[in-house]
N, C-alpha and C positions, 0 to 999 in steps of 0.2 A: 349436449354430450351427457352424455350417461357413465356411472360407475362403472361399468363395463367396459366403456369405450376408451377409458382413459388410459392412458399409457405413457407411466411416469418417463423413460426414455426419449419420448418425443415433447414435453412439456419445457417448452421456453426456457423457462428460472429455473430447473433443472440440469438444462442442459448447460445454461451460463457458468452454474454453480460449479458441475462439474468441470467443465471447461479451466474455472478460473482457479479453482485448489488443484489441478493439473498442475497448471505453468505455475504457481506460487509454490508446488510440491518439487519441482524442479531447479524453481532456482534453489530453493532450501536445502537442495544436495548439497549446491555447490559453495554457500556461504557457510551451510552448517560441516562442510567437511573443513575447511581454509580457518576458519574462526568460531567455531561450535557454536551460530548462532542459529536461531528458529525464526519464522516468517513474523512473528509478534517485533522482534528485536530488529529485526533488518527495516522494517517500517518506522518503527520510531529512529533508528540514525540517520536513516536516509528523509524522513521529514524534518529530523532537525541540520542535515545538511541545509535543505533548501531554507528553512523558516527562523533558524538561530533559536535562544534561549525562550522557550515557551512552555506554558502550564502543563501538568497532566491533562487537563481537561482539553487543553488547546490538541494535544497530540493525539487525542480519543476522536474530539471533531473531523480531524483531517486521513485517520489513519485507516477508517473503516474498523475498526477492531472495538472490543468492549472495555468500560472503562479500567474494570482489575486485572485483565491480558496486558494494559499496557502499563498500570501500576507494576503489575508481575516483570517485564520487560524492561522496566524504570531500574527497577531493583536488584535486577540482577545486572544489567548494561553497567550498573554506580559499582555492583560489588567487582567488575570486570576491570573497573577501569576505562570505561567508553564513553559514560556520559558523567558530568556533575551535577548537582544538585546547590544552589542557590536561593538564599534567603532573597523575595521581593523585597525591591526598596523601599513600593510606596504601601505594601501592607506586608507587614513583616510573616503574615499567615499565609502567603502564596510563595510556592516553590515553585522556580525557574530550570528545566533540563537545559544541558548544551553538550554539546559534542567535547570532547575533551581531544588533547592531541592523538591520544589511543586510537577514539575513534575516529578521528578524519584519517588517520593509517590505512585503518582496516580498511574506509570505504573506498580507501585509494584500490586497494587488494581485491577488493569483490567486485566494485563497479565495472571493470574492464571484462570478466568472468559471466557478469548480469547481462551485458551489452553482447554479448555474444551470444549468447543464449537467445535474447530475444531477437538477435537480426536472425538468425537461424528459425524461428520461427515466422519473422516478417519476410526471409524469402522463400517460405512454401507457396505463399502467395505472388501476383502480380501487384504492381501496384496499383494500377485501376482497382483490383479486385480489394486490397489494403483501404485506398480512398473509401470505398463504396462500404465495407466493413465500418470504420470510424462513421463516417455519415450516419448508417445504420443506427450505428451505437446513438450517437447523439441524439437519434429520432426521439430511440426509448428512453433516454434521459428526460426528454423535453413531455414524453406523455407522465412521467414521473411526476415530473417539477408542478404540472398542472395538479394532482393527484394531493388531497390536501390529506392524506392517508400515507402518503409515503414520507420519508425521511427527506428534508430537504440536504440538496449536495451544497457542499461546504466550497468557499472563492475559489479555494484550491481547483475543487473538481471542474471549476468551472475554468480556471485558467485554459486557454491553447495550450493543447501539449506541444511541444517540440518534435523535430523527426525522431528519437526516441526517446521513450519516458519511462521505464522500468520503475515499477513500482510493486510490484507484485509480492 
């Protein structure tokens, strides 16, 4: 292919990209109107829903995001009231996040909002069509994983998802 022929619109990672700051710009309507949060912050409560009291670095590894978006996201969730901040036990030099009761609130408030959003997106599809989509997905994960140039995905990414995973 040539400079010419290229055609950023039809370009794979493009299109993903686009695709995926869509639906993550969407749910961030609907959290950041309910709880003035932004896609940084809603990733870090809802990682530490599933994972409990872990590192910045830990929340960086699983969250897809960069390390000071989620420093940033830390920082403001603590000054919120969402999350706390704890001294490691066994090195007193590692801070521990956790959800605080604030936050398990909120995520009570948004997740039902999230989960709606995405079935409305999962029923534009069939589910054959949904199956074959996931399959797909995982094809390209597995040419990734091979790819000793790309990012390796974290247990998380690799866990089965559930019939729905809102993470966006």
């Amino acid at each position: 292919m040539t400079p010419e022929n290229f055609h950023l619109s039809s370009f794979l990672p493009y299109r993903l990209a686009v695709l995926s700051e869509r639906v993550s710009r969407r749910l961030s309507v609907e959290y950041g109107r309910t709880h003035g949060l932004v896609v940084a912050e809603w990733r870090v409560l809802v990682h530490l829903l599933r994972c409990g009291a872990v590192s910045v670095r830990d929340i960086h590894n699983c969250v897809n995001l960069e390390k000071p978006r989620v420093s940033r996201a830390v920082s403001r969730l603590e000054a919120e009231g969402l999350v706390q901040k704890t001294q490691g036990e066994a090195d007193g030099r590692l801070v521990a996040i956790s959800l605080t009761d604030a936050g398990r609130r909120a995520l009570t408030d948004i997740i039902p909002a999230a989960t709606r959003i995405e079935r409305h997106l999962m029923d534009a599809v069939s589910p054959d069509e949904l199956d074959t989509f996931f399959r797909v997905m995982e094809r390209i994960h597995a040419v990734l994983d091979e790819d000793p140039e790309a990012r390796p995905r974290t247990a998380m990414d690799m866990r089965p998802a559930p019939d729905t995973a809102t993470t966006a």
